[in-house]
N, C-alpha and C positions, 0 to 999 in steps of 0.2 A: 343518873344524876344530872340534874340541868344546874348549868353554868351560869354564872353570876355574868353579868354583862359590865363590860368597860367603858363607858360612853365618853368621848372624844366632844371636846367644846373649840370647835373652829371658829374665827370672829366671822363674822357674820355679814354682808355685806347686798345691797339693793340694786336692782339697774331698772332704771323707768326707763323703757325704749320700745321700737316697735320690731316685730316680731319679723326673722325673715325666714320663709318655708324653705332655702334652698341650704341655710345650715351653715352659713359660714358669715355673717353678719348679726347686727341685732343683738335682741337679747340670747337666741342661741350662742353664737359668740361669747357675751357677754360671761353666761354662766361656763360656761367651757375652761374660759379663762382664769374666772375667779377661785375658782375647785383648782384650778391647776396651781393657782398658786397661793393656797391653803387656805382660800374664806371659801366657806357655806353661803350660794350662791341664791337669792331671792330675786323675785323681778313681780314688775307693775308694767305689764304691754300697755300701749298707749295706740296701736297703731297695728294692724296685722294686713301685711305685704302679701302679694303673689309676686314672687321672684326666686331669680336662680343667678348661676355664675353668668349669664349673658346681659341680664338687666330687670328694671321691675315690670310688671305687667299690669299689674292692679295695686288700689291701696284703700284700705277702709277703715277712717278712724272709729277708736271707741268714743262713746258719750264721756263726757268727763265723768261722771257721775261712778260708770264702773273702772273706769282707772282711781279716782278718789276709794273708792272700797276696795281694791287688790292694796293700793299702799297703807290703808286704815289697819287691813288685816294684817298686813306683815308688822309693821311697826307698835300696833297693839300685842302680838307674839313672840317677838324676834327682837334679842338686843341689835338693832343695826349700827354697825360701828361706820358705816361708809355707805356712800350711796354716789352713784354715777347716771347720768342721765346720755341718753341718746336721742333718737328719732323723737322729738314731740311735737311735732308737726305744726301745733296750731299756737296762734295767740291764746288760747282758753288753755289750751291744755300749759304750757309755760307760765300763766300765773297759779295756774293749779299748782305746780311745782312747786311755785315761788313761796306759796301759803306752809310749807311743811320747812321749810328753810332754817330756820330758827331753831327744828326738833333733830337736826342732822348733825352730827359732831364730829363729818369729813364731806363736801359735797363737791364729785369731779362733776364738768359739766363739759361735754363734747358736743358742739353746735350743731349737730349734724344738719347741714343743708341739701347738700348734693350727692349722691352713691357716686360710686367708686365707676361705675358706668357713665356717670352722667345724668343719670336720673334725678330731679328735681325731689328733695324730701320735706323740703317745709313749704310751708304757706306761705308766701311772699310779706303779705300783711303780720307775720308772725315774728321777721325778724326785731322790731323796734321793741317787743315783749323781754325778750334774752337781755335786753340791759339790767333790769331789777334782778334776773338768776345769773346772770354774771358776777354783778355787784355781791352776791351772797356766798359765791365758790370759794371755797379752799384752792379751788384749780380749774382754771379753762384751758381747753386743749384742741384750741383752731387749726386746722390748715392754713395755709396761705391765700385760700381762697378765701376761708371763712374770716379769717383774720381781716381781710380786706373789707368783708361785709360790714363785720362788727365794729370795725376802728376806721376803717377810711382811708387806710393805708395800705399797698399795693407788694408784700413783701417781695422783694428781688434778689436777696442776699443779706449777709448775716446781721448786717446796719439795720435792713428793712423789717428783720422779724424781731430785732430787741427793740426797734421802736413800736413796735405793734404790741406788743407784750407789756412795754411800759404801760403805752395807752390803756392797755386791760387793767392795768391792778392799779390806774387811775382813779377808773370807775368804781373801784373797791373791793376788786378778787385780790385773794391773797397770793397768788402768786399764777403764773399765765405761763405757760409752754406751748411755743410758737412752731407747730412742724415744718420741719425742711423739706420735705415729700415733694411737693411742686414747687420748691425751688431750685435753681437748676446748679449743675454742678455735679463733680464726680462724686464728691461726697455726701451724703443727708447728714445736714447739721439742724439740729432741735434745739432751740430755745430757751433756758427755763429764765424769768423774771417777777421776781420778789421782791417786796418794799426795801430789802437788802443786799441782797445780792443779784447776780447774771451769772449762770452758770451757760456751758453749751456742751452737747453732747452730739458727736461725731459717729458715723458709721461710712465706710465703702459703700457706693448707691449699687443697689442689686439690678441687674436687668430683667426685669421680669415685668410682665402684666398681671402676676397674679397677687392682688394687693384689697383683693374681696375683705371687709373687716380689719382692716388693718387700723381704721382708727378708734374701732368698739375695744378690739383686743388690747388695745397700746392702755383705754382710759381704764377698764377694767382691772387690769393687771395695778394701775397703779391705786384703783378704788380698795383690793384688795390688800394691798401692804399698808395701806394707811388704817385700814380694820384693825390689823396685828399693828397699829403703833407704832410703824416707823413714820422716821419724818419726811418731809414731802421731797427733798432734793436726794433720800437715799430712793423712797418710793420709787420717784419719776427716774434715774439713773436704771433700776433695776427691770422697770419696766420698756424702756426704751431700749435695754440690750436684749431683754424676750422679743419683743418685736422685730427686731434686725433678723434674731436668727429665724424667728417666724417665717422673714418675709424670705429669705434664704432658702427655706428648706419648705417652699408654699406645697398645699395640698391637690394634688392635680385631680381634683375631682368637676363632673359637668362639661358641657361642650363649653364655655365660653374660660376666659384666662386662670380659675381656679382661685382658691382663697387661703389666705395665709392661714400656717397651721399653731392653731392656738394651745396645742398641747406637747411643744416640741422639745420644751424642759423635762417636763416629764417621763416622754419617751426617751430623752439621750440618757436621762437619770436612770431611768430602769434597767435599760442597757448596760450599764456599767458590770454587772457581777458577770455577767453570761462573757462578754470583752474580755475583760480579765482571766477568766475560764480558758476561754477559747489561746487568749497568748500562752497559756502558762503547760494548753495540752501541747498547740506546737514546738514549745522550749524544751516538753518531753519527748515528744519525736526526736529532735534531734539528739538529743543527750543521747537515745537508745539506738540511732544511725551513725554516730560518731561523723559528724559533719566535720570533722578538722581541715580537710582539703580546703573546704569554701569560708573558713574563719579568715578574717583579716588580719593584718598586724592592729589595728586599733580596737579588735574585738569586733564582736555577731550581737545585734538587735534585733530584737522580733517586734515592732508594733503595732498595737490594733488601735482604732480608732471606732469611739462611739457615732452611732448612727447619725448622728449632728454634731459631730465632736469640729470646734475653730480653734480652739487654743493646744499646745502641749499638754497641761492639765489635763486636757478629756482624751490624753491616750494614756492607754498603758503597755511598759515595757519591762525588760529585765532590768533591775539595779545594777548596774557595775557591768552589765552585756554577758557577752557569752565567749569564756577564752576558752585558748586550746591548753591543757593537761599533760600530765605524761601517759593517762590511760585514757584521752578522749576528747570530750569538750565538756564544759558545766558551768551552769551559770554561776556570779558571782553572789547572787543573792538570789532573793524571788520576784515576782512581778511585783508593781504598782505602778498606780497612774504620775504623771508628770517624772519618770525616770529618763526618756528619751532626752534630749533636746535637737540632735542632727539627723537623724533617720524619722522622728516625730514631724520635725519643720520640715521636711521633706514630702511627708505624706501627706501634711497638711495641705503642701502645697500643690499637689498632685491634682486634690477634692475643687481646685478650682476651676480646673479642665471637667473632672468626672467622678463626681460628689459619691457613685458608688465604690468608689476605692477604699476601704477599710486595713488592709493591710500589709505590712510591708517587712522586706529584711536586709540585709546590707550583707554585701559577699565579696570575698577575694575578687579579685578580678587579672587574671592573664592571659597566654595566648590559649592556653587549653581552655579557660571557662567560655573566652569570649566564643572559640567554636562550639562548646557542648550549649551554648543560650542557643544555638538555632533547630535546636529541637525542640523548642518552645513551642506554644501552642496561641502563637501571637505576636506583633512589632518588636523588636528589639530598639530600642532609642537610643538617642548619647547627649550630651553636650560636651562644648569645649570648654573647658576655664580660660584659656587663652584670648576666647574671645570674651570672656567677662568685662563690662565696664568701670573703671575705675570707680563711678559712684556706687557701683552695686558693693565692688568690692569694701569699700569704707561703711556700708551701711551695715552694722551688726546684726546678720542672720540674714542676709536680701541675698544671699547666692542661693540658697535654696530654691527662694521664690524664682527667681532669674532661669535656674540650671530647669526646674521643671519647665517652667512656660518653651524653655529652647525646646528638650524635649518633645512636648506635646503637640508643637506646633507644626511640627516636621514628621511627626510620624503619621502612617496612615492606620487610621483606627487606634484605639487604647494600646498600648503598650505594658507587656508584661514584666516589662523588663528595661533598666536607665543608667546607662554604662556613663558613668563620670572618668575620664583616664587620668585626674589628678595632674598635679602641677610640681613646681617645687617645693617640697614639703608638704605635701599634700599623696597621701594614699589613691592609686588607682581602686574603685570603686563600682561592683556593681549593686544595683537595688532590685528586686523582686516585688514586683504587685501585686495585690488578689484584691477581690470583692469580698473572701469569706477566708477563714484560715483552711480548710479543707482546698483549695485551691492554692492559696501560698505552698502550703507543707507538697502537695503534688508537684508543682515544677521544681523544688528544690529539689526534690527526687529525683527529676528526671535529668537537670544539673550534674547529681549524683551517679546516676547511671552512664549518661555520656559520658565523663570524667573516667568512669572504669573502661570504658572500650577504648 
């Protein structure tokens, strides 16, 4: 018997840009992103690169004429809900763009000027073209460099990108998101400004070189939610936290600094059942080892953490932990994500020393465990609360972050293991760390075992 087919209608979405062979820019980018985040991904090359993660090598535009026919044919085919522009190299090819403007019903426009190397990607004579496709965007999405180009003004700080941003939606975009990227500062603050309102949107500045596509990913992402109909400051919000984690958790692929990974939602999203899985085999292990020795007074947590997991949310634990019985230990409930809050903030905080840490468990701690930890197969760490600073201590949830970085700082090599000896009112504590639960569940055992000799 053959099956009826279900056919799936995803909005739909365009990227005019130029093409980059090394896979992590462009319109490769471009469609990677849009698929990821649920539009059906089209494109109009305008420009086909030779490059890689070191920088570009060659570049050869198309005749306008076959980019006019790739955007004829999708848009004669295709409901296009959104459309995003990149690499257009030239003044010809920018009013070609300008010509379809009017048949767009979301138009992000990303100036690209310079690759992320340094590589020169417009025509010099092309930039004064971009004021008529500016004027016509739903959204322009400059850097600070470009922003500079475009307005004349030299962003240096959060003043300098809302007035650059104004100056855009002077010209007649509807609204201008000014990146904080090359602004400097511990933090990357984003921009957004509309005939109404300033919003800004804040992230921790990552240390990295690898920021390949970082700004095809960022406009994409939000070309795509504008497809599905959301509105432009839910769009750009959503799209600007993909990007953070992007830039986070970049792809180390190529000899040169690697390129942000534009599928990183995706991935932590699929992760999630296998996560869950994996906590819920180790919570059987121990039920069927009777762990009560190493239960604490406040209770036993197990959490695992998605492959990109930043918030509590993206871990999962036991509801209500793991108490000790009259016949053993048993969890109170069963897994789910965001169950933890103190052994979760914990692990999180771990991933910012060594983003392979996955998972973790919270253990009695006295003089017998602290000897059976040195059978460990790895550092044993500690901090002091004593030494905690008063600020840290008033900030709700910053001892975690505080007690790890003590921790990691002081130990040599990753640390299996992160003896807190509590204060008053406060539980001495030990924690357990793994990259995989098969490595958690194994040092507990051996915990275990020491414990009995």
């Amino acid at each position: 018997m053959t099956r009826r087919p279900v056919p799936d209608r995803p909005p739909v979405a365009l990227t005019i840009a130029g093409s980059d062979s090394g896979g992590g820019a462009g319109v490769q980018a471009d469609v990677k992103t849009m698929e990821a985040c649920g539009a059906f991904g089209t494109n109009a090359i305008t420009s086909v690169t030779a490059q890689n993660t070191r920088g570009v090598e060659s570049t050869h535009h198309l005749p306008t004429s076959e980019i006019r026919a790739q955007i004829e044919a999708v848009l004669d085919d295709f409901d296009v809900r959104a459309v995003k522009t990149g690499m257009l190299a030239t003044g010809e090819i920018v009013d070609l763009v300008c010509e379809y403007a009017d048949r767009l019903p979301a138009l992000v426009v990303d100036p690209v000027m310079v690759a992320a190397s340094g590589d020169r990607l417009l025509d010099p004579a092309a930039e004064d073209a971009y004021e008529d496709l500016v004027a016509e965007a739903t959204l322009v999405t400059p850097n600070a460099d470009e922003a500079a180009v475009l307005t004349g003004i030299d962003p240096d700080d959060e003043d300098d990108c809302r007035a650059a941003g104004e100056a855009l939606v002077e010209t007649g975009a509807d609204g201008a998101l000014v990146k904080g990227g090359h602004v400097p500062g511990d933090e990357v603050v984003d921009v957004l400004v509309t005939d109404d309102t300033v919003e800004t949107f804040r992230h921790p500045r990552v240390d990295t070189e690898a920021t390949h596509g970082s700004g095809c990913t960022l406009s994409s992402a939000i070309a795509a939610r504008l497809a599905a109909g959301e509105a432009l400051p839910e769009a750009v919000g959503a799209g600007v936290d993909l990007l953070s984690r992007a830039v986070r958790y970049p792809l180390d692929v190529g000899e040169g600094p690697g390129s942000v990974h534009h599928l990183v939602e995706v991935r932590n999203d699929a992760a999630r059942n296998a996560t869950a899985e994996a906590v819920a085999g180790v919570v059987e292990q121990f039920v069927d080892w009777d762990v009560t020795r190493l239960v604490p007074e406040v209770g036993m947590n197990v959490v695992g953490a998605t492959p990109y997991a930043e918030t509590p949310g993206e871990t999962v634990a036991v509801e209500g932990r793991i108490a000790k019985t009259l016949s053993g230990v048993a969890p109170n409930r069963g897994v789910r994500f965001g169950a933890s809050s103190h052994v979760a903030r914990f692990l999180l905080a771990t991933r910012e020393f060594d983003g392979d840490l996955r998972f973790a468990v919270n253990c009695r701690f006295d003089d017998g465990v602290e000897a059976a930890l040195g059978a460990l197969d790895g550092p044993v760490a500690e901090y002091d609360r004593s030494a905690e600073p008063d600020a840290v201590k008033a900030e709700e949830g910053s001892t975690m972050q505080w007690g790890a970085r003590q921790a990691f700082e002081t130990a040599e090599g990753r640390p299996v293991a992160v003896i807190d000896r509590g204060e008053v009112g406060k539980e001495a504590i030990v924690k357990l760390l793994a990259t995989d639960a098969g490595a958690l569940v194994e040092r507990v055992w051996t915990v275990l075992e020491e414990l009995e000799r």
